[in-house]
C-alpha positions as CSV (number, residue, x, y, z in Angstrom):
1,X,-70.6,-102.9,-238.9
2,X,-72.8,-105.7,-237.6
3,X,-76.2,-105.0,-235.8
4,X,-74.6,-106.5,-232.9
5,X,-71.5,-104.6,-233.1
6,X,-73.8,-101.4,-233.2
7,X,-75.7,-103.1,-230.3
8,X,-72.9,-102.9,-228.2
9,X,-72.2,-99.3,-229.3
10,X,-75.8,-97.6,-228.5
11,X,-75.8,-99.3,-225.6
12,X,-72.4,-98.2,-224.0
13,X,-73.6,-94.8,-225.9
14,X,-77.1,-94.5,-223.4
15,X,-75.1,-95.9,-220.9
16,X,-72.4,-93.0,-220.6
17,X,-74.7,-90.7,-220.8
18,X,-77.1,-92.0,-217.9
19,X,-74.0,-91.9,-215.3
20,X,-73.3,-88.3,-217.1
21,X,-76.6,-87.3,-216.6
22,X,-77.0,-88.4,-213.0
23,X,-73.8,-87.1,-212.2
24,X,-74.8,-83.5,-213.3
25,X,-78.2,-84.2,-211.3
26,X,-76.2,-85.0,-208.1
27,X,-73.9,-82.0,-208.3
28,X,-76.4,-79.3,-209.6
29,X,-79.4,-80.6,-207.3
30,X,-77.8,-78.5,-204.1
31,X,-77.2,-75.8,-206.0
32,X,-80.6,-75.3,-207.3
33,X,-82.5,-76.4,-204.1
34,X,-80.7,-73.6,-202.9
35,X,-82.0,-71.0,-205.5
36,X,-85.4,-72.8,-204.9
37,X,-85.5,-72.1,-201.6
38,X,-84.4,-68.0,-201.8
39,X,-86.4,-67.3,-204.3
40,X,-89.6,-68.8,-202.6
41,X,-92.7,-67.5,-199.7
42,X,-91.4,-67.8,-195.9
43,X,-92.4,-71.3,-195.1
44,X,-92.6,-73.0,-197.9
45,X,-88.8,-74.3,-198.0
46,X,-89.8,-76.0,-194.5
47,X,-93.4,-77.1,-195.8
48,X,-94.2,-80.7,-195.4
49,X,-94.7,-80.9,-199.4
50,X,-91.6,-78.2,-200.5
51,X,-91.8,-77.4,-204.4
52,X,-88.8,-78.3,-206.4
53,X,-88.7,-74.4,-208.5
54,X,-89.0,-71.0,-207.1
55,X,-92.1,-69.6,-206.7
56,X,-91.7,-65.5,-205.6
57,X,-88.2,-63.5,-207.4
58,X,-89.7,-60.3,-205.1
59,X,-89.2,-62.7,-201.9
60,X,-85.8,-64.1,-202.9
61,X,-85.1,-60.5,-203.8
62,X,-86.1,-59.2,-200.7
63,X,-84.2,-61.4,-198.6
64,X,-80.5,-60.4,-201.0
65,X,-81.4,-57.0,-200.2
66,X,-81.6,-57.2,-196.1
67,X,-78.9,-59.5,-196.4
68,X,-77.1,-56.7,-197.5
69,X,-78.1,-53.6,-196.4
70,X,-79.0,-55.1,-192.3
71,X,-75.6,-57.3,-191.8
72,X,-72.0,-56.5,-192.5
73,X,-72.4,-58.9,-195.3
74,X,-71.5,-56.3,-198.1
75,X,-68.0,-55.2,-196.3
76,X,-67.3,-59.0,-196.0
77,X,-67.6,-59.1,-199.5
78,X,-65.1,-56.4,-200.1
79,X,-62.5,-57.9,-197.7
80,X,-63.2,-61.5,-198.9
81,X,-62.6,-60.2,-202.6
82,X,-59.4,-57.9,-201.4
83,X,-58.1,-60.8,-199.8
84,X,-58.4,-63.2,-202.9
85,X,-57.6,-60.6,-205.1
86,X,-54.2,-59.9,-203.2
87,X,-54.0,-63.3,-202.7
88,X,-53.6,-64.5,-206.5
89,X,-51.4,-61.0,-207.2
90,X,-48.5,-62.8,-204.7
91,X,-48.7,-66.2,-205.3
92,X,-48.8,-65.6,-209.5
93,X,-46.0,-63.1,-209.0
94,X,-44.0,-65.4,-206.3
95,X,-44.6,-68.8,-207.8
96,X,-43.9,-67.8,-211.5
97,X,-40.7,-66.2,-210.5
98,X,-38.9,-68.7,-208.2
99,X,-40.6,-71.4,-210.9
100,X,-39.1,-69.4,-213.7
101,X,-35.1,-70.3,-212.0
102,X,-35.8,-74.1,-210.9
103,X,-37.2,-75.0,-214.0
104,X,-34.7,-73.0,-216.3
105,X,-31.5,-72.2,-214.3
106,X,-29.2,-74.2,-212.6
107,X,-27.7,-72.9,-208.8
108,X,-26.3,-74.3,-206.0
109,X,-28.7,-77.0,-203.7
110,X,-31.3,-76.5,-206.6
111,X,-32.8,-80.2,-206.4
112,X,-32.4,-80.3,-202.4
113,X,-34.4,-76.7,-202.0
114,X,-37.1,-77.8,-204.7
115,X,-37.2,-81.3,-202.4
116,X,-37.5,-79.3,-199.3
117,X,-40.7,-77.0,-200.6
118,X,-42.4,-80.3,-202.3
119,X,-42.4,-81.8,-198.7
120,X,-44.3,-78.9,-197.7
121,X,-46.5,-80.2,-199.6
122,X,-47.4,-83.3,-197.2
123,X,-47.3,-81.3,-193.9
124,X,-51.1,-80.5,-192.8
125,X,-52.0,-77.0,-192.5
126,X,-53.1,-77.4,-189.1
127,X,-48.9,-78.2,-188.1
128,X,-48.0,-74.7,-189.2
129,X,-51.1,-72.0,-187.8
130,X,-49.8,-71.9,-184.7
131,X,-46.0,-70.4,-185.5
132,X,-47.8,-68.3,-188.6
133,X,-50.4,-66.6,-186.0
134,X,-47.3,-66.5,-183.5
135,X,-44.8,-64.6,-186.4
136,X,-48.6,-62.5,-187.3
137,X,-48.9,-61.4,-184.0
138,X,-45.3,-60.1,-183.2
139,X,-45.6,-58.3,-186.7
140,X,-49.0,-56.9,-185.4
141,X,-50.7,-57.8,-188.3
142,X,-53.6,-59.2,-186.0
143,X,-57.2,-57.6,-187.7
144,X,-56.2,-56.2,-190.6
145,X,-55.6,-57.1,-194.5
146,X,-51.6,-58.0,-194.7
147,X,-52.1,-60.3,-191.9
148,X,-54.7,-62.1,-193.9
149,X,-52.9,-61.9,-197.3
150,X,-49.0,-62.3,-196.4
151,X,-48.8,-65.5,-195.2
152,X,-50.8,-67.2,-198.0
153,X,-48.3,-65.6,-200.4
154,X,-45.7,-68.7,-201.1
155,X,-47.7,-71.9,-202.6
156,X,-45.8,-74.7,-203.0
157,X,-48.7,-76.2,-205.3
158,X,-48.2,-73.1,-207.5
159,X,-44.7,-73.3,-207.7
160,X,-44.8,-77.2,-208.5
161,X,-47.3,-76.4,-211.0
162,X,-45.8,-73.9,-212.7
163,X,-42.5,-75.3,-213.0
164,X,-43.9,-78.1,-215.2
165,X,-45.1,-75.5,-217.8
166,X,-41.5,-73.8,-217.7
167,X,-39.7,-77.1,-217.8
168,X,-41.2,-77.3,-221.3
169,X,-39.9,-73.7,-222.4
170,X,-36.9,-74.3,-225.4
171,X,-33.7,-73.2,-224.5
172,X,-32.9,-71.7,-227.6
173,X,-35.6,-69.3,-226.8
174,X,-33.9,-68.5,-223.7
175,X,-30.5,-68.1,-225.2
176,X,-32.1,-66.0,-228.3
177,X,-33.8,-63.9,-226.3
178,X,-30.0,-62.8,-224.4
179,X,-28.2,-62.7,-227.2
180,X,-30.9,-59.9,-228.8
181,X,-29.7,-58.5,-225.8
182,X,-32.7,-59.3,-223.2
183,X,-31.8,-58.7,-219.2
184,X,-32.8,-61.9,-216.8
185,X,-36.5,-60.0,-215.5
186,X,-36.8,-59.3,-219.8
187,X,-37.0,-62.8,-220.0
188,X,-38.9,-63.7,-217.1
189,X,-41.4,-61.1,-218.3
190,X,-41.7,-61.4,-222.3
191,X,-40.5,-64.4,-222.7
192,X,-41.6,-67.0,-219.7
193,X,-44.9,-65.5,-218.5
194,X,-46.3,-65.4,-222.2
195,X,-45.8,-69.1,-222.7
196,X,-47.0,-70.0,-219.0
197,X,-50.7,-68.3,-219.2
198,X,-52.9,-70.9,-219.0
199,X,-50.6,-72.2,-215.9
200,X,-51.1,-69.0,-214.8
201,X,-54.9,-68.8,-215.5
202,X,-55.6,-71.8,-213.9
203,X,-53.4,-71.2,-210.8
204,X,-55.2,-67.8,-210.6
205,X,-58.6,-69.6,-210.6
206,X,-57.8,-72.6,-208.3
207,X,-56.1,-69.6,-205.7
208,X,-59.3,-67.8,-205.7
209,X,-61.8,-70.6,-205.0
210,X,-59.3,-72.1,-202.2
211,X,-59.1,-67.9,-200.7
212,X,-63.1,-67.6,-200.9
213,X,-63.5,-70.7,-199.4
214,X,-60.5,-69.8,-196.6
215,X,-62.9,-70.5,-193.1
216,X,-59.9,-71.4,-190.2
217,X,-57.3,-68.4,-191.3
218,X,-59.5,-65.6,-191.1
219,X,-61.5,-67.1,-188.0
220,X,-57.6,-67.1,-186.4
221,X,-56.5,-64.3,-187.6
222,X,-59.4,-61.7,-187.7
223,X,-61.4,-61.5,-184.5
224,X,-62.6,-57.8,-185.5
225,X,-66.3,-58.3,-187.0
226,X,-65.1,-55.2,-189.3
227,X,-62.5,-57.6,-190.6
228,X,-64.3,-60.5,-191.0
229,X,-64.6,-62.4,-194.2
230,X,-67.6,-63.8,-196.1
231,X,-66.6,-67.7,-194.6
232,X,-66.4,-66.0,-190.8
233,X,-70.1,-63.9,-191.7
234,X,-71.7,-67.3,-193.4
235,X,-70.7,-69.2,-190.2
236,X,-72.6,-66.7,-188.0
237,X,-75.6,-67.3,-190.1
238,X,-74.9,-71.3,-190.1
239,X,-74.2,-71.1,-185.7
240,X,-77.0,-73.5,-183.9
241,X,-77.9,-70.5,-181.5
242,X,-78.3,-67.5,-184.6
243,X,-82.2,-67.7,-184.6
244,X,-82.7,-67.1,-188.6
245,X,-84.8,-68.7,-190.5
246,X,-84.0,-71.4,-193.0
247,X,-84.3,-68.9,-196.1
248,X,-82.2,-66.6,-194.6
249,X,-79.4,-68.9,-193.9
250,X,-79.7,-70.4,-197.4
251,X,-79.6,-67.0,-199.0
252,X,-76.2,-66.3,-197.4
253,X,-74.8,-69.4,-198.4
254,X,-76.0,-68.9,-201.9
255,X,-74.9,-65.1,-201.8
256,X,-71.2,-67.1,-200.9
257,X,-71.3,-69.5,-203.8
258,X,-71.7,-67.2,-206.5
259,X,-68.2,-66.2,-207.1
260,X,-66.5,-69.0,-207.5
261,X,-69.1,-70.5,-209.1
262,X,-69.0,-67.7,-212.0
263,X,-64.8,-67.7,-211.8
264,X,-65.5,-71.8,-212.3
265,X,-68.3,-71.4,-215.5
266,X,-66.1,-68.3,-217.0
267,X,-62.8,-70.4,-216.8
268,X,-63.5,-74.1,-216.4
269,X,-62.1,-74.6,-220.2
270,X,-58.8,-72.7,-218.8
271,X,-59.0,-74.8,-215.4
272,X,-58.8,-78.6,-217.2
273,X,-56.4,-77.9,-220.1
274,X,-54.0,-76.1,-217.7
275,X,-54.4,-79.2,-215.1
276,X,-54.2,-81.3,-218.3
277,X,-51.0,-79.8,-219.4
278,X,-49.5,-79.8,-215.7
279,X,-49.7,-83.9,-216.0
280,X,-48.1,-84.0,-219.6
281,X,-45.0,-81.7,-219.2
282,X,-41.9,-82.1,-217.5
């Protein structure tokens, strides 16, 4: 290899690395000005020369702890967890079976019903709340947990997504597992869902940070303060008119993005190579 040739090489080398480095900055800079400014005296966040690191743990402590013990804050994190937690049961459950039959089974309008639920796809959310609070309503699931969780249930993402991983599932697995004498659900269950996890992992992952993050539905749908979500209690901390000080709002926001945040660290190995694989099969 010529000097030139290895030149070029530490050069594109440093020069990946910079734009990998400031990317990192970019994205982790809001996170930890957020941490910086929690975990810091009343009034420094706001001085006219802030600090860039955290200066009191007992102040940022403090502030978790009336967070939680003087606002509804810790019962918003129940529902906001029993609403994710529901959430990813149904659409995991839902998805995997109706993707199990379109990607391995043949029936009747098969390619026009898989057609119909990938247009879904392009209509905007916003089209459809109206009729879905409309059918909540008359169901009288207004304020309370199955009116939250039900209609997030069938994801047509999910069921795209998991029909690629099944796609790539043998046949003669499927016909060996009948002839030993395997029922259609023993299939489903020992056969399909084994094969399908990281699909399933990453589906899990991607439904939590999109049900966490959920601000519109539960705002619609939950008008209760007892049944309000994280999203709705953040918001009230966020309003123009709520009178708290910056820390305070900062700590709530921060007290929001830690579980999705540790769901992403934990899994973010799961996340790409499931998204990876989605591209590749089918």
């Amino acid at each position: 290899m010529t000097s030139a040739a290895a030149a070029r090489i530490s050069v594109w080398t440093v020069l990946k690395w910079a734009v990998a480095i400031a990317i990192a900055v970019i994205t982790i800079f809001p996170i930890w000005w957020m941490i910086n400014v929690v975990f810091s005296l009343p009034g420094e966040p706001v001085a006219i020369n802030p600090r860039l690191w955290p200066t009191s743990l007992s102040a940022g402590l403090e502030k978790i702890e009336m967070i939680f013990t003087q606002t509804g804050y810790l019962r918003a994190y129940g529902i906001s967890l029993a609403y994710a937690l529901l959430t990813i049961l149904g659409v995991l459950f839902i998805g995997s079976l109706a993707a199990f039959e379109f990607a391995l089974f043949d029936f009747p309008a098969k390619g026009p019903i898989f057609g119909i639920v990938m247009l879904s796809l392009m209509v905007p959310t916003a089209v459809t709340i109206i009729p879905t609070y409309l059918l909540t309503s008359n169901l009288g699931w207004l304020n309370s947990l199955q009116g939250l969780v039900v209609p997030g249930l069938a994801s047509a993402f999910g069921l795209f997504m998991l029909v690629q991983f099944m796609r790539a599932i043998p046949k003669d697995m499927i016909e060996a597992a009948r002839l030993d004498g395997a029922g259609h659900f023993q299939i489903y269950w020992h056969v399909a869902l084994p094969l399908c996890r990281n699909a399933l992992v990453t589906l899990a992952i991607l439904t939590f940070m999109q049900t966490w993050g959920n601000y519109m539905w539960p705002l619609i749908v939950t008008t209760s303060p007892e049944m309000y979500t994280v999203g709705q209690v953040v918001g009230m901390f966020n309003a123009p008119l709520s009178h708290q000080t910056v820390d305070v709002v900062m700590t709530a926001n921060l007290l929001a993005a830690v579980p999705p945040l540790l769901f992403f660290l934990i899994f973010q190995r799961k996340i790409v190579e499931g998204i990876a694989m989605s591209g590749t099969k089918g």
